[in-house]
Structures are given as structure tokens and as C-alpha cells.
TORPA-251686 format. One line per field, with one value per residue: x, y, z of N, C-alpha, C in turn; residue in one letter; residue number from 1. Coordinates in steps of 0.05 Angstrom, whole numbers, plus 5000, padded with zeros to 4 digits. Each point is the difference from the previous one (the first is absolute). Example, Ala and Ser with C-alpha at 12.3 -4.5 7.8 and 13.67 -1.06 7.14 Angstrom:
# TORPA-251686
n_u = [5264:4993]
n_v = [4886:5021]
n_w = [5156:4986]
ca_u = [4982:5016]
ca_v = [5024:5024]
ca_w = [5000:5001]
c_u = [5018:4985]
c_v = [5024:5022]
c_w = [5000:5014]
code = [A:S]
pos = [1:2]
# end
This chain:
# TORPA-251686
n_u = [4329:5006:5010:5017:5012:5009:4984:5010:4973:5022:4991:5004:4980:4986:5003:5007:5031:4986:5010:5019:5007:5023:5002:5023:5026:5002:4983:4985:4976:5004:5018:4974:5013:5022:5010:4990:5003:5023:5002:4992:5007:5027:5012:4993:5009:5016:4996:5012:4993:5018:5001:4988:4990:5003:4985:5022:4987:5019:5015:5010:5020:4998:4991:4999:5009:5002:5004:5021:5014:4998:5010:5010:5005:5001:5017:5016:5003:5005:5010:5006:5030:5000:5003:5025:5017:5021:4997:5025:5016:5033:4993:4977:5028:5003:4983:4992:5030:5012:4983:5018:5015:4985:4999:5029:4989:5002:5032:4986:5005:5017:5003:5029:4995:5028:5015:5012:5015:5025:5011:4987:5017:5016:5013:4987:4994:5036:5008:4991:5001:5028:4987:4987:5015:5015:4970:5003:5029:5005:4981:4975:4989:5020:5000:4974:5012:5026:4977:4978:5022:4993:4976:5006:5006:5018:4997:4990:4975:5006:4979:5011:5008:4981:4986:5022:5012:4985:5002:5027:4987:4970:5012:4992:5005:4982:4981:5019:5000:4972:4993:5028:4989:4979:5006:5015:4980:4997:4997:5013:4990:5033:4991:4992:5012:5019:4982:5011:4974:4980:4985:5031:4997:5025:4996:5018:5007:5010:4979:4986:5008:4980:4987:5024:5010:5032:4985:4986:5028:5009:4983:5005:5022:4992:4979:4984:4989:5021:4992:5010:4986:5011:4995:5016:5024:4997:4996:4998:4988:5012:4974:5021:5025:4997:4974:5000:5027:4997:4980:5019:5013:4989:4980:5027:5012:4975:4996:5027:4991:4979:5023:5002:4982:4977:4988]
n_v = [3994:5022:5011:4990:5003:5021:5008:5003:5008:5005:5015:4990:4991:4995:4986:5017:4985:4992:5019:4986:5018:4988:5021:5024:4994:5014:4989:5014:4996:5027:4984:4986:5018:5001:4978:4996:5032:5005:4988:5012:5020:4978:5000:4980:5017:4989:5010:4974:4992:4993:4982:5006:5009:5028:4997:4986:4988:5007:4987:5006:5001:4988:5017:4982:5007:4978:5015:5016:4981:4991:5015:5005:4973:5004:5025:4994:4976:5025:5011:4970:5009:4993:5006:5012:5026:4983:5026:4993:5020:4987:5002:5012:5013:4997:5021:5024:5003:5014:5018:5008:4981:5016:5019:4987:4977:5006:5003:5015:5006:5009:5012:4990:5016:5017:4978:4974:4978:5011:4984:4998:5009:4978:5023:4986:4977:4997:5018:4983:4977:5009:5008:4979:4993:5009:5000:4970:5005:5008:4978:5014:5014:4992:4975:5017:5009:4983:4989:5017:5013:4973:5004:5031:5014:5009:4994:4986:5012:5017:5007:4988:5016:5021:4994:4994:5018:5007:4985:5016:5028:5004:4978:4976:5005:4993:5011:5020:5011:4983:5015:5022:4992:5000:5024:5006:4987:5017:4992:4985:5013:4992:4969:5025:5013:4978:4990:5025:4970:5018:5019:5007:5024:5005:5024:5025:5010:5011:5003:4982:5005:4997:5001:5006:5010:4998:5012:5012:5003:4999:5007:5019:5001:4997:5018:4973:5014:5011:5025:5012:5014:5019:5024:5017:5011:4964:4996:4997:5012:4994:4993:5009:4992:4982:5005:5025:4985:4993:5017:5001:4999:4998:5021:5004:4995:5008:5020:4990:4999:5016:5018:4985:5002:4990:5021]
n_w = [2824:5012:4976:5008:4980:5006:4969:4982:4988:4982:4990:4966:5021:4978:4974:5003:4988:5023:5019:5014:5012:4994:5011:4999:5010:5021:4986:4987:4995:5010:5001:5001:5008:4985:5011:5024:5002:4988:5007:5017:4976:4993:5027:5016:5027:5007:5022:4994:5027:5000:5024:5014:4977:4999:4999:4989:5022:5023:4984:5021:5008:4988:4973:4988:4982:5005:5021:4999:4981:5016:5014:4978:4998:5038:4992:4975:5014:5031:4983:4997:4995:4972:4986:5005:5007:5004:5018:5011:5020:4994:5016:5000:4974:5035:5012:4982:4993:5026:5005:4984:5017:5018:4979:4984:4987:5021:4997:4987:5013:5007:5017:4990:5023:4990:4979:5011:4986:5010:5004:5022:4995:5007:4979:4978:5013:5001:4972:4984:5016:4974:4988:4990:5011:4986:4983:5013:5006:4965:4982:4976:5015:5015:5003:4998:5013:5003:4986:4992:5003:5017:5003:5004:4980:4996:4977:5013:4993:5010:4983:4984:5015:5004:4982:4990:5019:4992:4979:5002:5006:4987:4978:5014:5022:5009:4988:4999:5022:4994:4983:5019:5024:4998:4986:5010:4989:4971:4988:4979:4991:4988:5016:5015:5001:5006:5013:4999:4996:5020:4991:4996:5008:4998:5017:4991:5021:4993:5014:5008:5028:5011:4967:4989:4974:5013:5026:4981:4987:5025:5011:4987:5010:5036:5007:4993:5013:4988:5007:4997:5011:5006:5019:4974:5007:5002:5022:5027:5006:4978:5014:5030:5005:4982:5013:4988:5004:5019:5001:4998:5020:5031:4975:4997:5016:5014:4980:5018:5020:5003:4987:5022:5026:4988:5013]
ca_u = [5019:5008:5038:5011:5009:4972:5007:4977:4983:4978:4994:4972:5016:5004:5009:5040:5006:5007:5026:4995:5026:5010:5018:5031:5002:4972:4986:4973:4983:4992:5021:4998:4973:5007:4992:4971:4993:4999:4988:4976:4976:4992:4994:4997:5015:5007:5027:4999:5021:5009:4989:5012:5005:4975:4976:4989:5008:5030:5001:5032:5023:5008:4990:5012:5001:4974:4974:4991:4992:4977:4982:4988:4982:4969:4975:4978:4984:4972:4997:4988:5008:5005:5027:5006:5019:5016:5020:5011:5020:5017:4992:4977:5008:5018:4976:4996:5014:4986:4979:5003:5008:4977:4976:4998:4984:4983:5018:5007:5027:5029:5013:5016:5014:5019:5005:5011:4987:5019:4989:5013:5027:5004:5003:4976:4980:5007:4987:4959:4999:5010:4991:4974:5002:4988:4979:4986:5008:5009:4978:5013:5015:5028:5000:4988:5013:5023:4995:4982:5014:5003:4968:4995:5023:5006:4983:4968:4973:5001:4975:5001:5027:4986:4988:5014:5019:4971:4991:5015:5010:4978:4998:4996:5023:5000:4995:5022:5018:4993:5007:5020:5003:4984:5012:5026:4992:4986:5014:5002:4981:5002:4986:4969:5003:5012:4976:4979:5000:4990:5018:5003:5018:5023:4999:5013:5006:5025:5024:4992:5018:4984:5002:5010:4989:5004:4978:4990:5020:5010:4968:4987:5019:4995:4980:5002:4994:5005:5024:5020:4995:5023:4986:5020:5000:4981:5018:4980:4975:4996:4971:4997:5021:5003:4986:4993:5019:4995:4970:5007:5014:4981:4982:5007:4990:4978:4992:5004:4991:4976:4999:5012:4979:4976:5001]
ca_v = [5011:5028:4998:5009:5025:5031:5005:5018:4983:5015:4992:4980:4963:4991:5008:4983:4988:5010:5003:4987:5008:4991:5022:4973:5010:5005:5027:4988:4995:5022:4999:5011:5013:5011:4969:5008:5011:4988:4970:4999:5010:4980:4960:4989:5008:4987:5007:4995:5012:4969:4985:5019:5026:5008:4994:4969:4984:5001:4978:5001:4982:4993:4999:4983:5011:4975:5010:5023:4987:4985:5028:5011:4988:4997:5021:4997:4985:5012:5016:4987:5008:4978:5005:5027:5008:5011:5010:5005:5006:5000:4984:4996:4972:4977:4996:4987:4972:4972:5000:4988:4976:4989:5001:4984:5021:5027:5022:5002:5017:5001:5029:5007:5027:4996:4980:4976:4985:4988:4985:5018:5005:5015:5023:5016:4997:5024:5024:5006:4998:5024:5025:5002:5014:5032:4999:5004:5016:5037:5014:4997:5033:5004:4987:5013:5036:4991:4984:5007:5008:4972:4995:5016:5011:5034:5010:4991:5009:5003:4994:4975:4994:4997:4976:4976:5011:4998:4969:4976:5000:4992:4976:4990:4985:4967:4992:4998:4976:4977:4998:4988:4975:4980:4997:4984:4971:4993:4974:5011:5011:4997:4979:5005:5013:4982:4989:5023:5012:5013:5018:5024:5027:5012:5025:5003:5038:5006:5020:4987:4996:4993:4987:5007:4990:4962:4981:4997:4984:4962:4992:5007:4974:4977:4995:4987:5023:5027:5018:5008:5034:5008:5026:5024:5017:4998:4986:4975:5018:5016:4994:5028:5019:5001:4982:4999:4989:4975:4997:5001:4967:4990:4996:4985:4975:4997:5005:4981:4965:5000:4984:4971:4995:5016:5009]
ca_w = [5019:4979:4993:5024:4997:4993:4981:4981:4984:4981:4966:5002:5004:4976:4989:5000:5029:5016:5006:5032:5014:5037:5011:5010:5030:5026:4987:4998:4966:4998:4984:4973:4990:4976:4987:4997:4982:4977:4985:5018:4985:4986:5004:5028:5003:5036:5019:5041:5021:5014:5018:5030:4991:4990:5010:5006:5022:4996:5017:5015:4992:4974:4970:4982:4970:4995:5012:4978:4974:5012:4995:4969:4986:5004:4999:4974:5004:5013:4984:4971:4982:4984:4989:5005:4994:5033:5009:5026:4994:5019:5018:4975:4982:5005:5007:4972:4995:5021:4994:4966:5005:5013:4990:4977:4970:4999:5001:4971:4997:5019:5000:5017:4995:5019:5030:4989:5008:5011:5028:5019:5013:5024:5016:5005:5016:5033:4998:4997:5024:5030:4985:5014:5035:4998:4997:5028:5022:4992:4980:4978:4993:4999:4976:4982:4993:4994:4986:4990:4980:4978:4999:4977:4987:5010:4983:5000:5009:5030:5010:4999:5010:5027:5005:5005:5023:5022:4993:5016:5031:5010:5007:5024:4994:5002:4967:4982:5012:5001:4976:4996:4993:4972:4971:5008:5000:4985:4988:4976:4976:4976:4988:4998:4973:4970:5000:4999:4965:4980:4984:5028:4995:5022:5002:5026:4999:4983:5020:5021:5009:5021:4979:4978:4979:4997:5016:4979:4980:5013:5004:4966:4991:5001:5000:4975:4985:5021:4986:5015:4995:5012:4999:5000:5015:5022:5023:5007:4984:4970:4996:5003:4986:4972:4990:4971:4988:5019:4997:4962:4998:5007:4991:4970:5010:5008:4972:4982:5015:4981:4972:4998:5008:5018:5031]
c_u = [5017:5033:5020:5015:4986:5022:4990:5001:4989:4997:4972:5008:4990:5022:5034:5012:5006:5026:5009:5021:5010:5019:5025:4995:5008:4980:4967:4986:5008:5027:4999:4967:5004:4975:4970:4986:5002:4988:4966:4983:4985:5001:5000:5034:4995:5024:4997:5018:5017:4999:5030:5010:4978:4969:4990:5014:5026:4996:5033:5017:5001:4978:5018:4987:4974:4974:4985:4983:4972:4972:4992:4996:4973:4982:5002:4979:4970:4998:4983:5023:5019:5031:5004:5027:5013:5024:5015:5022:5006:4996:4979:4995:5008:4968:4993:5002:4974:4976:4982:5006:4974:4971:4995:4988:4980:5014:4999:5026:5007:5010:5021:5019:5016:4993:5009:4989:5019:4984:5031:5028:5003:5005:4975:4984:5006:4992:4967:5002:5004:4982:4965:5009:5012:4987:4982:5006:4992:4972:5016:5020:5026:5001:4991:5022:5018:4994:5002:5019:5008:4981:4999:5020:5001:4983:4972:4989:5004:4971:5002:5031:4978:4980:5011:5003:4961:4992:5021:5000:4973:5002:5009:5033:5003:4990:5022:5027:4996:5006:5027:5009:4997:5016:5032:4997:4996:5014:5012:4985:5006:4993:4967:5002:5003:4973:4970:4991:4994:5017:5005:5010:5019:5006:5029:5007:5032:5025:4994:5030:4988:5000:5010:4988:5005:4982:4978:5003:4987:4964:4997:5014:4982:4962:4997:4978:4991:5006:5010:5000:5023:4984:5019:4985:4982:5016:4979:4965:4989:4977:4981:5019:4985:4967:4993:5015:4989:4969:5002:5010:4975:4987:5001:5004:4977:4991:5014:4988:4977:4994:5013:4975:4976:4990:4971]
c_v = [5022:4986:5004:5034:5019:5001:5016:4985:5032:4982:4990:4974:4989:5009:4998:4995:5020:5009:5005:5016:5003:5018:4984:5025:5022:5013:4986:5008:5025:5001:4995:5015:5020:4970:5003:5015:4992:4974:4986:5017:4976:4968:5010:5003:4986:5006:5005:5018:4985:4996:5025:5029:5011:4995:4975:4991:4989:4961:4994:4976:4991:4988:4987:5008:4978:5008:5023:4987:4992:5018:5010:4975:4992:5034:4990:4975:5013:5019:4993:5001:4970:5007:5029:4999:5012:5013:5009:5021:5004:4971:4986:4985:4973:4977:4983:4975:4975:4992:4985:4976:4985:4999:4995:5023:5021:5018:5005:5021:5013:5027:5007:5023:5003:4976:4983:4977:4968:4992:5025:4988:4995:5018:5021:4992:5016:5022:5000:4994:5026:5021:4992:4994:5031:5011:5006:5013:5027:5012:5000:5032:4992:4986:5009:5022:4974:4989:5027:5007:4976:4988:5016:5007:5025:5020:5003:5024:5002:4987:4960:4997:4998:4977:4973:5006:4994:4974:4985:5007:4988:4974:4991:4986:4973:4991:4993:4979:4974:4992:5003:4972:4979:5005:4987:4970:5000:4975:5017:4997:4992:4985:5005:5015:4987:4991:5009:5014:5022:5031:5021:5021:4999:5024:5005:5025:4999:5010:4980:4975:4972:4963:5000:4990:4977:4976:5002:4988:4968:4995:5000:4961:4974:4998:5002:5027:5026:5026:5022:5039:5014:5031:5009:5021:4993:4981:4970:5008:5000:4998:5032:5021:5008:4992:5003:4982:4968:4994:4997:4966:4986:4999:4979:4972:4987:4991:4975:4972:5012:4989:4971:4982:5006:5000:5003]
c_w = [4986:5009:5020:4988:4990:4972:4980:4972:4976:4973:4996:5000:4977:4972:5001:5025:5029:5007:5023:5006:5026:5014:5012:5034:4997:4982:5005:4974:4990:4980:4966:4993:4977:4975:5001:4992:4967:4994:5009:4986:4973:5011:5029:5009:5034:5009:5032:5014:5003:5017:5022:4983:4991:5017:5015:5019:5004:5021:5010:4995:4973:4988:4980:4971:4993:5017:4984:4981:5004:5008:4988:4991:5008:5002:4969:5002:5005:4971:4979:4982:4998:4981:4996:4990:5030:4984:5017:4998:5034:5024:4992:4977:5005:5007:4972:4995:5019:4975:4974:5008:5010:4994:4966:4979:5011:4999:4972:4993:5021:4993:5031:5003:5028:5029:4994:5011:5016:5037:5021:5007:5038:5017:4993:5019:5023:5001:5005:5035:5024:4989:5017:5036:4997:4993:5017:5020:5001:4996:4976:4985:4998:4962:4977:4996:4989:4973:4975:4968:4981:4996:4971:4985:5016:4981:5005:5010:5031:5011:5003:5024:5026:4996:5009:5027:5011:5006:5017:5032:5010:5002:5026:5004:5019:4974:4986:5018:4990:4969:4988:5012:4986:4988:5017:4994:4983:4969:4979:4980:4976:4992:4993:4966:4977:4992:4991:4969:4990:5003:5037:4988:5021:4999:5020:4994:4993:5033:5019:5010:5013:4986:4980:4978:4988:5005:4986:4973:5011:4994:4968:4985:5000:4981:4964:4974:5017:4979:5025:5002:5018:5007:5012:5041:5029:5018:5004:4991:4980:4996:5006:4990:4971:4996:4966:4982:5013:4982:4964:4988:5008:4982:4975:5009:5003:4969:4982:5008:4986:4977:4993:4998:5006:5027:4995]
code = [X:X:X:X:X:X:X:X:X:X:X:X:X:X:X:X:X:X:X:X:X:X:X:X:X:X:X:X:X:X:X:X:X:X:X:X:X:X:X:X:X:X:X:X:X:X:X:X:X:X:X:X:X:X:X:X:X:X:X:X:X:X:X:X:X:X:X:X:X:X:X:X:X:X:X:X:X:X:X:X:X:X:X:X:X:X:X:X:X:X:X:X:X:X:X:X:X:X:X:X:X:X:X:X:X:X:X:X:X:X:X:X:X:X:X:X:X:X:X:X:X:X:X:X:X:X:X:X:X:X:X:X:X:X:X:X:X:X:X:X:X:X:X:X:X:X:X:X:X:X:X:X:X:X:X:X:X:X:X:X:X:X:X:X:X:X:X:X:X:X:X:X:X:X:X:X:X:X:X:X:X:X:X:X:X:X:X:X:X:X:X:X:X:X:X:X:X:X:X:X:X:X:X:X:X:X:X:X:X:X:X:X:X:X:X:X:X:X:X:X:X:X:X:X:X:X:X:X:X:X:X:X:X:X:X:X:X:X:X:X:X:X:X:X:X:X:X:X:X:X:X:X:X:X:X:X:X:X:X:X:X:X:X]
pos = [1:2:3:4:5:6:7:8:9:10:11:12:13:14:15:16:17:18:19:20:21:22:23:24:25:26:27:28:29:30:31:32:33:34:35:36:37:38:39:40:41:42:43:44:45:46:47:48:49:50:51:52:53:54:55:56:57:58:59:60:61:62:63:64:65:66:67:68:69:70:71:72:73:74:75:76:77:78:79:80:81:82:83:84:85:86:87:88:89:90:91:92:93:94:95:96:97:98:99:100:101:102:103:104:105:106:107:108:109:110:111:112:113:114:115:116:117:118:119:120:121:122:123:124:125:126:127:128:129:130:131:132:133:134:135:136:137:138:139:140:141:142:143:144:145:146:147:148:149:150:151:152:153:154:155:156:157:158:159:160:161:162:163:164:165:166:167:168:169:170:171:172:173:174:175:176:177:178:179:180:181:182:183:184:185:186:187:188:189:190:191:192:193:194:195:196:197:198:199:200:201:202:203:204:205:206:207:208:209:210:211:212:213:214:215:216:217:218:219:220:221:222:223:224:225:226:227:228:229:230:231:232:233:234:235:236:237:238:239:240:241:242:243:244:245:246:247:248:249:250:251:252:253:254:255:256:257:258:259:260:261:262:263]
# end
């Protein structure tokens, strides 16, 4: 039976660890395609849509962060893929997290970038609540123009200022409605982390409002081996803002679970 989400699959599937990446909101795979390119000329490179963005089948009312999880653990199941390397950022990292909780020793390493990992606030759920019924009312353009200057730095690549601004008005917005709900539910994470042996990177953009760099500090704290990267001059993004600086950390990471273990 083919995967419920449409994704992309480069590299060579033998040889080192795979690398799974999970896009945050409203965006879709295309979000890292700085990642794919680079790392897809030497290991197996995966990146879904998430489930109502991007390509893949939008399912209404509410997506729960555990459904996501669940979804990428059954396309690597249809995939064949056995232990990998997740990475999530933003919404995505929270995904991660889920994910790393649910699918045990096949997470060989963890890559969290701008996001946290605190359980929802009640006044966040009002906001995520009131924000996906305007969603649905407006479309995603209004939101896209209000957002974009905290998605990116002011600095960034205009060419990377329109990609984000394309990725967020195309997404569906019952897709994304359903997934701010889900996430309004989602638990706290810090117990998933304390727990979480094996090795994570924490990435966060220096200017990012959205996630500060504190919310990286608190995650780097709890998870029992972590190190901690910071990318001068980048906001929520730094994968596209900054990717030569992001794809630098990434790799040294990668290069270091290698040399721990054989793959």
C-alpha cells in the first residue's frame, strides 16, 4: 500500500545514516531544499510533506503532533528505513521530539532547530484556536504578508524572503487550521528529552523572536547529550536564511554519530 504522504527520497539508500526531515508551519519539504541538495550527494536524504501541507492529503479539524509522528514512522516502515537521523525545525522539531519518543533506538540522533519543547499555555491554545478560524475564514495571504519579516531576518536573500511568502500562501488552510489545533494539545516534551540518550544538535537563529535562543538554552539543558549551535544574522529559518553556516553544523554533527558507530 503506497505512503499516505507524497515526499522526497534522494541519495544512496545504502551506506550512512539516513536523514529524515520534518518541515515546521505552514511550509512544506521544499523547505529544505538547501539540506537536500547538500547531503543527498553522500547518504539517503527523506522529506515529507506533512500531513494537509504541501502535496499530501489535507485531513480537517484537528491533526495531533502524535498523528504526524505516526506518519513518518509508517512512510520509513513502507520505506524499509531502520535507524536514521531526524530532523525537525519549529513545529516539526516538536514533531521530532514526538517522534524520537515513538520510534526508540531507531532515532540515532536528533536535530532540533528553532522550537521548544514546553506543553501549550492556555492562552496559547486561544491564540492557535483563534488564528486557525482565521485561516479558514481569510486564506493564508493575509498571515503570510504579517508574518514574513519574523520567519526571516530583514537581512535575508530576498530570493529566500519569496520562497517562504510562496510556501506559506500555497499551503491549504484547512491543512494548517487542523494542525494548529493539534499542536494546541500537544504535551510537554521535557520529559521526552530527559530520556533521550542518544546524541541531538540544538540549532537556533540568533534574531528569531518566534523561538528565542533561550528556548534552545532550556532543550540543550535538559537532553542528556546535546550541544548547542546559535547562526549569527538568522531569524526562525537559519536552514534557508544561512544555509552554508546551518549545512556546516549539520554536517559536523552527522560526521560525529559516524564516528561513534558503525552504519
Amino acid at each position: 500500500m503506497p505512503p499516505f504522504l507524497s515526499y522526497a527520497d534522494k541519495g544512496p539508500v545504502s551506506g550512512r545514516l539516513p536523514l529524515v526531515l520534518v518541515h515546521g508551519h505552514p511550509f512544506d519539504r521544499t523547505m529544505w531544499d538547501p539540506q537536500i541538495a547538500e547531503f543527498s550527494a553522500g547518504r539517503r536524504v527523506i522529506a515529507p510533506d506533512l500531513r494537509g501541507y504541501g502535496a499530501s492529503p489535507v485531513t480537517p479539524g484537528t491533526v495531533r503532533l502524535s498523528r504526524h509522528a505516526r506518519d513518518i514512522g509508517e512512510l520509513l516502515d513502507f520505506l524499509g528505513v531502520d535507524g536514521f537521523v531526524l530532523a525537525g525545525l519549529s513545529m516539526g522539531g516538536q514533531i521530532a521530539m514526538e517522534a524520537g519518543d515513538l520510534l526508540g533506538d531507531r532515532v540515532r540522533g536528533l536535530v532540533l532547530a528553532d522550537t521548544f519543547a514546553d506543553p501549550e499555555t492556555p492562552e496559547g491554545r486561544r491564540a492557535r484556536g483563534a488564528m486557525a478560524d482565521r485561516l479558514l475564514a481569510e486564506g493564508m495571504r493575509g498571515y503570510a504578508d504579517e508574518v514574513l519579516e519574523k520567519m526571516v531576518a530583514p537581512c535575508a536573500d530576498p530570493r529566500v524572503k519569496a520562497h517562504v511568502h510562496r510556501m506559506m500562501t500555497a499551503t491549504s488552510p484547512q491543512g494548517a487550521a487542523a494542525s494548529l489545533r493539534g499542536r494546541a494539545e500537544r504535551p510537554d516534551y521535557r520529559p521526552v528529552l530527559a530520556r533521550f540518550t542518544a546524541p541531538a544538535l540544538v540549532v537556533a537563529g540568533a534574531d528569531d523572536t518566534f523561538t528565542p535562543v533561550s528556548d534552545a538554552e532550556a532543550m540543550h539543558a535538559v537532553l542528556p547529550d546535546s550541544r548547542l549551535r546559535v547562526v549569527e544574522k538568522a531569524a526562525h529559518l537559519p536552514n534557508l536564511e544561512r544555509p552554508e553556516e546551518f549545512n556546516r553544523e549539520l554536517a559536523l554533527f552527522l560526521e560525529s554519530l559516524e564516528t561513534r558507530e558503525p552504519v
